[in-house]
N, C-alpha and C positions, 0 to 999 in steps of 0.2 A: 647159223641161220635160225632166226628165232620164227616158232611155231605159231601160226594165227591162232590156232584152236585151243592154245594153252589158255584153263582159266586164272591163271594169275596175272594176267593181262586185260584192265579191265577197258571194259566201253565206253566214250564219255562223247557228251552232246560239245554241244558248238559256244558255249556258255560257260563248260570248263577248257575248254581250247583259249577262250579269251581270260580266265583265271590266273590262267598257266603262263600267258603273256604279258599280263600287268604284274605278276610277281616276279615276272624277268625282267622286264623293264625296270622297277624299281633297284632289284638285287643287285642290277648293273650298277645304279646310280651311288646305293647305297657303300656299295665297293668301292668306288673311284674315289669319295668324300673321304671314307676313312683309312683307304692306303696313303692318301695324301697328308691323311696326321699321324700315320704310324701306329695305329692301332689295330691289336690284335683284335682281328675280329672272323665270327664262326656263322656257318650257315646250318640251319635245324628245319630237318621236317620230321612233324613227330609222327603221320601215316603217310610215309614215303613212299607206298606203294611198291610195285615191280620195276620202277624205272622206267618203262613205255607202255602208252596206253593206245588203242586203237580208237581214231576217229569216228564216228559213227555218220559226219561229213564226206569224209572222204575215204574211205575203209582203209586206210592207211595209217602204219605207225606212226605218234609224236612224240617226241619228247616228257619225262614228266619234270615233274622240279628238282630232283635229282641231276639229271642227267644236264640239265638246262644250267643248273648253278656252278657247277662243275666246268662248264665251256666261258663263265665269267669274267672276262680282263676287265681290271686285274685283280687277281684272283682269291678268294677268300683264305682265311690260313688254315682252317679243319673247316670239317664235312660230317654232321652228323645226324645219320637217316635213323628211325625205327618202326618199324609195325608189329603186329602181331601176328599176322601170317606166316609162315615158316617158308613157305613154298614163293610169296613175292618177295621174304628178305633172301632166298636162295639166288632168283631174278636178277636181284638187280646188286649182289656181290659177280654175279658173273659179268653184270654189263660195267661195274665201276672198276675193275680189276686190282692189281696190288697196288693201288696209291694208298700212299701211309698217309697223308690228308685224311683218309677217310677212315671215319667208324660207323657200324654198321649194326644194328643189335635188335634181335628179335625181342619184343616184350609188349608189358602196357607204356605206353608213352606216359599215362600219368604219374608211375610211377620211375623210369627212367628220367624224365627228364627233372623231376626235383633230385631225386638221388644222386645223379653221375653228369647230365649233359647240364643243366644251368650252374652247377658252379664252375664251368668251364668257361663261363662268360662273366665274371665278377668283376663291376664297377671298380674295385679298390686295387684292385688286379691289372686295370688298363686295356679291360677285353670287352669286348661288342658281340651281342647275338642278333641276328637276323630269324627270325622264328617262324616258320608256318603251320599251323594249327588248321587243316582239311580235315576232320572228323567226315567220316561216312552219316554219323546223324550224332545223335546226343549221346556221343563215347567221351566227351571229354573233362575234366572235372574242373570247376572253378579255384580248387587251388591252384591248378597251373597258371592260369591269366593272372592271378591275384599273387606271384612270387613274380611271376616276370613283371608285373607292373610294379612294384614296391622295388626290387632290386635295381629300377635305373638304367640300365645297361642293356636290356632286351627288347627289341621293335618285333608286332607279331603283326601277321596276315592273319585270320581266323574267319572258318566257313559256320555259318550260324542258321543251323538249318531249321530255318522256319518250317519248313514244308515236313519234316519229321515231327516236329513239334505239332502241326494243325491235325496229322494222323492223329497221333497217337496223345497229347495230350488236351489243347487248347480247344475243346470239343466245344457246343455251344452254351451245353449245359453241365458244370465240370464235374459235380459229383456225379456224372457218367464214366471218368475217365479211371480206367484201371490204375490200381495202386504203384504198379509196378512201373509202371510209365511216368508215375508224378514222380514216385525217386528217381527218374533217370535226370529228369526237368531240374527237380530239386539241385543234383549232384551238378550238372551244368551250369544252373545260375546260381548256386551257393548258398540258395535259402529257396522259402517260398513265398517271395516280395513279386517275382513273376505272376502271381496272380491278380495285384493292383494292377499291374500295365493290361493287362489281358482281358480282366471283366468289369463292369460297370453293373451297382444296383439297380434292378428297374422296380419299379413299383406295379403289380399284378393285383386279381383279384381276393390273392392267397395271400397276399402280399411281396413283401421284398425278394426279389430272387437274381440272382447272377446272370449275366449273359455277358458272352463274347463280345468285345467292342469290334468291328465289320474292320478286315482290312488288316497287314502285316505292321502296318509302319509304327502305331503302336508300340508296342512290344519289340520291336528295332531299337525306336527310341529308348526307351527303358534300360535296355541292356549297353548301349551307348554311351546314357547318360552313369551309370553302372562300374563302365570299366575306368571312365574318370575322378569318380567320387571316391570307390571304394576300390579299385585295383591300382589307383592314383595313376594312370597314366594323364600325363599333362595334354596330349595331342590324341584329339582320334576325331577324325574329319569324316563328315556323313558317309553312311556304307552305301556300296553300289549293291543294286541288289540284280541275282543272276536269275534270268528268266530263261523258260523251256521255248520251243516252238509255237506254242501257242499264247505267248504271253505271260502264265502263270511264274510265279516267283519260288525257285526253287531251293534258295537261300543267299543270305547276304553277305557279301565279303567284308571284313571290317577292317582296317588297320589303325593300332594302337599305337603308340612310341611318346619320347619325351622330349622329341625336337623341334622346334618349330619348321625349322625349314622342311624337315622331312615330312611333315602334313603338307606342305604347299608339295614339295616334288609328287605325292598320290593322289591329293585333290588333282594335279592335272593331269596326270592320269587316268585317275578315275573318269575322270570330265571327257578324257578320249573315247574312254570305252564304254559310257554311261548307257548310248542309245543306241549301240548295238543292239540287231536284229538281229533274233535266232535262225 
């Protein structure tokens, strides 16, 4: 019997509940396509969390993507979760039990998953990765996106969280923003080109000065146009972007690959869950 009041079960709005369903929807699809060509293929989350999280909906346990992927027909050939929490990778080896399918590894994902989990997926090799990239805010490094997109062989889901980003960096006047915060920004988008999407010259009575251009989509775009240019993925179809209860935008889900079909199978998905109301 798993404990309500355990914190390594975390809370999630009605927004990651729909998240958590467009990345099952797809995993489904993307599973049936490639057992039908016989290719090995692996499913990755790099902050897999505890394995169930508590509605905030409905105060009730759900599923997280772990657990959801794992119920997949038919069925991916490995399983490879990681976080950094000690106490939610303890979670959710308890709820995955001994399936040799599955590896399970406390750490940084930036650093596991170039070391040990993507060359598990190697194009030359005949292997497919399914990848989910949930970062809690700007934990994630742009080598990651930028190996799995060059390698070919890796489709990601990636949360892009604008709303860490409007905190803590994209202020309206930037040389306000602490240091320590533009390197977290920096290490995410892999340079500091984020500031062309983000500010606009205006002309003052001091003259020239920066401001924030009004609005997310901006800087959406930028990183969009980003992952195709320069992480070379061939497909990445407009992001939906996930809103709280009152409208505001709390980050945008993106998916990357080099299929064509497989941009049409999340375009319609996406297109399902776009105007979902929190």
């Amino acid at each position: 019997m798993v404990d309500r009041g355990e914190s390594r079960f975390d809370d999630i709005g009605y927004w990651s509940e729909v998240k958590l369903e467009i990345v099952r929807e797809y995993a489904h699809a993307y599973s049936t396509i490639l057992a039908k060509k016989h290719l090995h293929h692996v499913y990755i989350d790099a902050f897999a969390g505890a394995g169930l999280h508590l509605s905030r909906a409905t105060e009730r346990f759900v599923h997280g993507s772990p657990l959801n992927a794992l119920r997949i027909e038919p069925p991916f050939r490995e399983f490879y979760f990681i976080d950094l929490d000690g106490e939610k990778v303890e979670a959710l080896r308890e709820l995955t039990g001994d399936d040799d399918r599955v590896y399970i590894c406390e750490g940084d994902c930036n650093e596991v998953l170039l070391r040990s989990v993507f060359p598990r997926a190697r194009y030359e090799d005949f292997r497919r990765g399914l990848c989910l990239l949930d970062p809690y805010g700007l934990h994630l490094n742009w080598e990651v996106l930028h190996t799995a997109g060059h390698m070919g062989s890796i489709e990601v889901f990636l949360n892009f969280p604008v709303m860490d980003m409007n905190r803590n960096v994209l202020w309206r006047h930037p040389e306000s923003a602490d240091d320590t915060q533009i390197a977290r920004m920096n290490s995410f988008w892999g340079d500091d080109s984020w500031r062309a999407a983000a500010y606009r010259a205006e002309q003052t009575l001091f003259g020239p000065e920066e401001t924030k251009i009004p609005g997310n989509e901006a800087i959406a775009e930028a990183f969009r146009d980003r992952l195709k240019k320069v992480a070379s993925f061939r497909c990445v179809p407009d992001p939906i972007p996930m809103r709280n209860s009152i409208g505001g935008i709390i980050y945008y889900l993106f998916f990357a690959s080099h299929q064509p079909v497989a941009e049409h199978i999340v375009r319609d998905i996406f297109n399902k869950y776009r105007d979902c109301g929190a």
